[in-house]
C-alpha positions in Angstrom: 225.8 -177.6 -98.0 227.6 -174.7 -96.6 229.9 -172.7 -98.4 233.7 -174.2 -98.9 236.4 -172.4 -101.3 237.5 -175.2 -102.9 233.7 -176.7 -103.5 231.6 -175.6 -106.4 228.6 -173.8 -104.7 226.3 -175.0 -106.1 224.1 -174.2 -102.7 224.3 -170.5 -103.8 221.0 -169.4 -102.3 218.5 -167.9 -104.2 217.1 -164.0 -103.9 216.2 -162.2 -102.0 218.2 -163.3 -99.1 216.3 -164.4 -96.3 217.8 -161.4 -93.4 216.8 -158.0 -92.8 218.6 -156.1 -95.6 216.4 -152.8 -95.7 218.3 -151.6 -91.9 218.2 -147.8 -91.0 221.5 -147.4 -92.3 220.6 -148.7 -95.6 217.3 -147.0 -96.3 219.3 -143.4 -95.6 221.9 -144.4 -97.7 219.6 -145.7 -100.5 218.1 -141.9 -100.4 221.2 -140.1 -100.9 222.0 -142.4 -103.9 218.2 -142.1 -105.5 219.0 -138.4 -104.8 222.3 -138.1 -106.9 221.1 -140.6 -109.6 217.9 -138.0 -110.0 219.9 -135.0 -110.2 222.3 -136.7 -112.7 219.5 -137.4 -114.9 217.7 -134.3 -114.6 221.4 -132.5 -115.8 221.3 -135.1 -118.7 217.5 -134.3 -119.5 218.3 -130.4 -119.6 221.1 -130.6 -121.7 220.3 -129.1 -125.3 221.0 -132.4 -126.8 220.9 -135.3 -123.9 223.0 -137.3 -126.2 225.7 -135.0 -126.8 228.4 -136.5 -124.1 227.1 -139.7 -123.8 229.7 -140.8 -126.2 232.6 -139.7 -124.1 231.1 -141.0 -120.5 230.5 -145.0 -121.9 233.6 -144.9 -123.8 235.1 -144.2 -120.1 233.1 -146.3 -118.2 234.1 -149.1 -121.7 237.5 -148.1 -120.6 237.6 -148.6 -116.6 235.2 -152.0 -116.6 238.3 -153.0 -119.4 241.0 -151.9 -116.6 239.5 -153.7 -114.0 240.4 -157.1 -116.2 243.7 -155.5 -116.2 243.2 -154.7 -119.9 244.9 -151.3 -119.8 244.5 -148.6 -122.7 244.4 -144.8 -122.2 241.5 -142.7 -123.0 243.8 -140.6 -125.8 244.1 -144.1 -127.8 240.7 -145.2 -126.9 239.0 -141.6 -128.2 241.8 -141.7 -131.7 240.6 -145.3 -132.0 236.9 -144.3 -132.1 237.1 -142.1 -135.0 239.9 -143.2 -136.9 239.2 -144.8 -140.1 242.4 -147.5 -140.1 242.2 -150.9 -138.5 242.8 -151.3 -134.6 246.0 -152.9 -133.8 246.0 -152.5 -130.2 244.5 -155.6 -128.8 243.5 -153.7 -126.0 241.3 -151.1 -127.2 240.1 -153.9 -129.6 238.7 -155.3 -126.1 237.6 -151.9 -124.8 235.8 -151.5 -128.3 233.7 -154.3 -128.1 232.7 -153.5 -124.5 231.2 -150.3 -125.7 229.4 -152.8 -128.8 228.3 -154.8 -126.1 227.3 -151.8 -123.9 224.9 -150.1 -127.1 223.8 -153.7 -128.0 221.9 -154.6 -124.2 220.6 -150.8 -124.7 219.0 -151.2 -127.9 217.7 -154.5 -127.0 216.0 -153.4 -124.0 214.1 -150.8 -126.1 213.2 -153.5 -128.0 211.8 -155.8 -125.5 212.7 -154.4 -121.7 213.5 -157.7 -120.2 216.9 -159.0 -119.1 217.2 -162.5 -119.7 220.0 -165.0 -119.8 220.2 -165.1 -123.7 220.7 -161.2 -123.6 223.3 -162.1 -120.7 225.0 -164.7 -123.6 225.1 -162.0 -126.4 226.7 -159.3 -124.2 229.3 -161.8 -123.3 229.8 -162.7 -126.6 230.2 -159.1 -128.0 232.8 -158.8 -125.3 234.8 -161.7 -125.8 233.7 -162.0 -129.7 233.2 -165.6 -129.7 230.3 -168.1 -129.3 230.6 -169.6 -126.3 228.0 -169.9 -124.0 227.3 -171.2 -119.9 230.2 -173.0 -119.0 229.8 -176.6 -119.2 233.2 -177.8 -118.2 234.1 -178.5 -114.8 237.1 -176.9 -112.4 236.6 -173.0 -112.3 238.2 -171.8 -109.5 238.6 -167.9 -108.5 242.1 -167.2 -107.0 243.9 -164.8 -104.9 246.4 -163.7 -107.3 248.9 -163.1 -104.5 249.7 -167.1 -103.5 247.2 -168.7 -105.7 245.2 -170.4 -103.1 241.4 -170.5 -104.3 239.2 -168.2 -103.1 235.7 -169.5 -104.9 234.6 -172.2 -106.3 231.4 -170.9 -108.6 228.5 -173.1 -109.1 229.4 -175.9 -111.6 227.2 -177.7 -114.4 225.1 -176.1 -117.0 221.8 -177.0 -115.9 222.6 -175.8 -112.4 224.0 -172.3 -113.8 221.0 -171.6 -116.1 218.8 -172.9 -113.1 220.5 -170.4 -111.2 220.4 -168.0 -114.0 216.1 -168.4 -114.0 216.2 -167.3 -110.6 217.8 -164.4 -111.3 215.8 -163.6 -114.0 212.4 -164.0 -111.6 214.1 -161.7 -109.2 214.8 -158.8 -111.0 211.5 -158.9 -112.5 209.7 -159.7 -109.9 207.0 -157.2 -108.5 208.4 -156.7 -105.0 208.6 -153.7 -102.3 211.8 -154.0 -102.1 214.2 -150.5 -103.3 215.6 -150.7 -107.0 218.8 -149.5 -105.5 219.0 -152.0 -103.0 217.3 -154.5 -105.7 220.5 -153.7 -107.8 223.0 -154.2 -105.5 221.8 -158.3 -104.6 221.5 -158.4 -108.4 225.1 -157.6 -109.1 226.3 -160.0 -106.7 223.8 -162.5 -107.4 225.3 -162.8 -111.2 228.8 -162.6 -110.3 228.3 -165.2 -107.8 226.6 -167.6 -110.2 230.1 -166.7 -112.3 228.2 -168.5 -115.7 230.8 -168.0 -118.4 234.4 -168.8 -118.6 235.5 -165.4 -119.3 233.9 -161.8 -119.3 231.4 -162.1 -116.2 232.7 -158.8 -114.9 232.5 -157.0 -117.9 228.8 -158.2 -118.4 227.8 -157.9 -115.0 228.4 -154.3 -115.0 226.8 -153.8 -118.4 223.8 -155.5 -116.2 223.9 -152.4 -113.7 223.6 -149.8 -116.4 220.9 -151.6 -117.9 219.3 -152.6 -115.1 218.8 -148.8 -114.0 217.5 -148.4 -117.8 215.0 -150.9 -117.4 213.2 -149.4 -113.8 213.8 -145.9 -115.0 216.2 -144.8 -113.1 218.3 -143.9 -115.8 217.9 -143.4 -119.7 220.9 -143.3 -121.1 224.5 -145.0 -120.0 225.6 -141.8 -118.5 227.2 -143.5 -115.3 230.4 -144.3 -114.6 230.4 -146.8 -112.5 233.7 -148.8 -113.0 235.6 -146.0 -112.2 234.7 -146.2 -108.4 235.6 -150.1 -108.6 239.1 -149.6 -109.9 239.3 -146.4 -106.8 238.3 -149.3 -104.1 239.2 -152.1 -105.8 240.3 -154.6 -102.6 236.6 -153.6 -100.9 234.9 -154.6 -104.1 236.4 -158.3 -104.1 236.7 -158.3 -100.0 233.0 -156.8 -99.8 231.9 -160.1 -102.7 233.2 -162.7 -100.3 232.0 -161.5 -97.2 228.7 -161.8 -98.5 229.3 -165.6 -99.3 231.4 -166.3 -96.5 229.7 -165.0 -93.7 226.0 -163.7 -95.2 227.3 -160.1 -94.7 225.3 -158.1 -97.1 224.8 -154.6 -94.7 228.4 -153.5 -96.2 227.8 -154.9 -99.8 224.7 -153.2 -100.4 226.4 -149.5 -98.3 229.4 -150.1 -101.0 227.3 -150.5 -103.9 224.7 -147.7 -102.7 228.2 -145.0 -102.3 229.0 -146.4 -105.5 225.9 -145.5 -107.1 225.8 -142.0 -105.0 229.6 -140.9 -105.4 229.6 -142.0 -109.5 226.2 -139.9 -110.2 227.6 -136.6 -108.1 231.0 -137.2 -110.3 229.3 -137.1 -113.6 226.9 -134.2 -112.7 229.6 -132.1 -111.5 231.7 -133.2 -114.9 228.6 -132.9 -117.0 228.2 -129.0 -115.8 232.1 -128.5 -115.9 231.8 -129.5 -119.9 229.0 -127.1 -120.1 230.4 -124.0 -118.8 233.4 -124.7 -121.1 231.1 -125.3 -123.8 229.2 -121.8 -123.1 232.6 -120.2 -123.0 234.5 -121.9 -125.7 231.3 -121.1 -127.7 231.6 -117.4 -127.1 235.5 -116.6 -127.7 234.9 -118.8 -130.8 231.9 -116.2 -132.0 233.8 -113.4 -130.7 237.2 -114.3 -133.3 235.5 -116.6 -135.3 232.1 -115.3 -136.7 232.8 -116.9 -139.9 233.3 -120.3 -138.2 230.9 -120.5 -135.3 227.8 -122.7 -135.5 225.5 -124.0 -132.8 225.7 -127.6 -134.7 230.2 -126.8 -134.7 230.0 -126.5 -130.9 228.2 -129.6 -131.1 230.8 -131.8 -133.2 233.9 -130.0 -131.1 232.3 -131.6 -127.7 230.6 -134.8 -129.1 234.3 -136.6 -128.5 237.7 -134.8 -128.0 238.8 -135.8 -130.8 237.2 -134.8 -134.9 238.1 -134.5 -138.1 236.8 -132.7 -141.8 234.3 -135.6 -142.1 232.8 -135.2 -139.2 231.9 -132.0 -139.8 231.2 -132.5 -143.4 228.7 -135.0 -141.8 226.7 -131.9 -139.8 226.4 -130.2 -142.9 228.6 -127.3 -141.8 230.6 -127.3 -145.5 231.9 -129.4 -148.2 235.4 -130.8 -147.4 237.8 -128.2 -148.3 235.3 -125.1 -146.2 235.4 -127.3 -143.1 238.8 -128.4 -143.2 239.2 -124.2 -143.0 237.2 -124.2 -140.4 239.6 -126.2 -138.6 242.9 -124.7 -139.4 241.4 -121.7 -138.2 240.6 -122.8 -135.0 244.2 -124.6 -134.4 245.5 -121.3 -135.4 243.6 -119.5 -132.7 244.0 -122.0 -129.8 241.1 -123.7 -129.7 241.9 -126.9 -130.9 245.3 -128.9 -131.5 245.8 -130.9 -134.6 247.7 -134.7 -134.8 248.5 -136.9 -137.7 247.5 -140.2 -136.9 248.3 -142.8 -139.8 247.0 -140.1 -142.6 243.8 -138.8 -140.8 244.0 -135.4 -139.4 242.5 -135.1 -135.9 241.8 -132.2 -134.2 241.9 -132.3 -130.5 239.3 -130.1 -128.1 242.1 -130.4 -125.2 240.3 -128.4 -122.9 237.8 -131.0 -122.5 240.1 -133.9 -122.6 241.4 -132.0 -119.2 238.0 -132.2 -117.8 237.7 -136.0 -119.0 240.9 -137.1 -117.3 240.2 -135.7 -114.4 
């Protein structure tokens, strides 16, 4: 059956398509991105501590995959809601919370057992949405252009066809193939949006799938990229690039938009990786220079884990009891280092020069 909008497509061919897909074009393309990804990692792997910004760079990607769903929060809430100890009103960063949950939870599962499989797919949804539901099962899910409402999509419909579907993914992305894990990841992301199998969150998990997806061939350890950030950026060519592949088998300027994706995210975070560095090297120094009494290696640390601490976090790094580190602070608010906020009755210091390199 060939594809129709308004007709479940439940035709949606399996992978890998059957056209040329590794063109000239491609393969140069796919270089430059395996370049960028490497040199990203390498930055990450020469870092003092490799896990040191990884906090800030999910919560952003948590953040942008949120906006994308038109779940809007700012990074300043998102980063006061991390480390705040008082219940989360904002249903908003609730939602951006649990996509971070969700994010940690495929990570931790694929140390465990490095497969990707459509019950891992179902519990990152479910940490999303926090529910149980599972593969949608009812029928009359229709994708929609937002502008005039006319239907755009009609995803494959009944469970058994989904999970079916699903399997096939599954084989492919484990498959033992010649085909480039770049390119590999690129048919993969379309592949599960495509197949559409849950009622709600199947953007959200399908770019948790890309970060782990790079986890699971190597490519990358840690969830270091920010890849929804480019989505929001060229939003229209995302959807547009989606439905050309269905609609006309056009996967040449799918797979280039995924690659620059890939290429233009990993030189971001390098260059933003190296730009918290120096300021961490410099920072670092003025604070020895005034500060002798305060300065640490494992303060620098807890001042650049998030932009945002407080007493107990440095309590935590064993850097003084309460009272000597909330000293430590008050000193460095005094001297301009940091900037202190009341929020409900936590005191939270905030590393502003680094939130200025995060906003960016």
């Amino acid at each position: 059956m060939a594809y129709h909008p308004e007709k479940p497509y439940n035709e949606l061919p399996a992978l890998p398509p059957i056209i040329e897909i590794e063109t000239v074009a491609i393969l140069k393309k796919t270089i430059a991105a395996s370049r960028a990804l490497s040199e990203l990692k390498g930055a990450i792997t020469n870092l003092p501590n490799p896990t040191l910004f990884i906090d800030t760079i999910y919560l952003q990607e948590a953040q942008a995959s949120s906006a994308i769903e038109n779940i809007i929060t700012t990074q300043d809430e998102l980063f006061k809601a991390t480390i705040t100890d008082r219940n989360i009103e904002n249903t908003a960063v609730k939602e951006v919370i649990h996509y971070k949950d969700a994010l940690w939870f495929g990570f931790e599962q694929l140390e465990k057992r490095p497969v990707l499989t459509t019950n891992l797919f179902i519990s990152i949804m479910q940490l999303i949405k926090k529910n149980q539901s599972g593969i949608r099962n009812t029928p009359g899910t229709k994708l929609t252009n937002p502008a005039n409402g006319q239907s755009v999509y009609t995803p494959p419909e009944g469970e058994e066809i989904i999970r079916g579907k699903l399997k096939d993914l599954e084989d492919f992305i484990h498959a033992e193939d010649n085909i480039d894990p770049l390119i590999k990841l690129a048919l993969i992301h379309y592949q599960f949006e495509a197949i559409h199998p849950f009622s709600d969150g199947n953007g959200r998990t399908g770019r948790i799938i890309l970060l782990l997806y790079l986890k699971q061939v190597g490519l990358l350890e840690l969830p270091a990229l920010y890849l929804s950030n480019y989505i929001i950026d060229h939003k229209n060519d995302y959807y547009l690039k989606l439905r050309m592949v269905t609609e006309k088998g056009d996967w040449q300027t799918w797979i280039m938009y995924m690659l620059d994706m890939v290429e233009q995210t990993a030189i971001k975070g390098r260059q933003q990786i190296t730009k918290i560095e120096l300021l961490m090297s410099k920072m670092g120094s003025e604070i020895h220079k005034e500060l002798p009494r305060v300065y640490s290696k494992d303060l620098m640390e807890v001042l650049f884990k998030l932009p945002y601490t407080k007493r107990f976090f440095l309590e935590k790094a064993g850097l003084g009891n309460l009272k000597t580190v909330g000293n430590y602070l008050n000193d460095l608010e005094k001297a301009g280092f940091l900037k202190s906020e009341l929020v409900g009755k936590e005191k939270l210091y905030l590393n502003f020069e680094l939130m200025k390199i995060l906003k960016k």
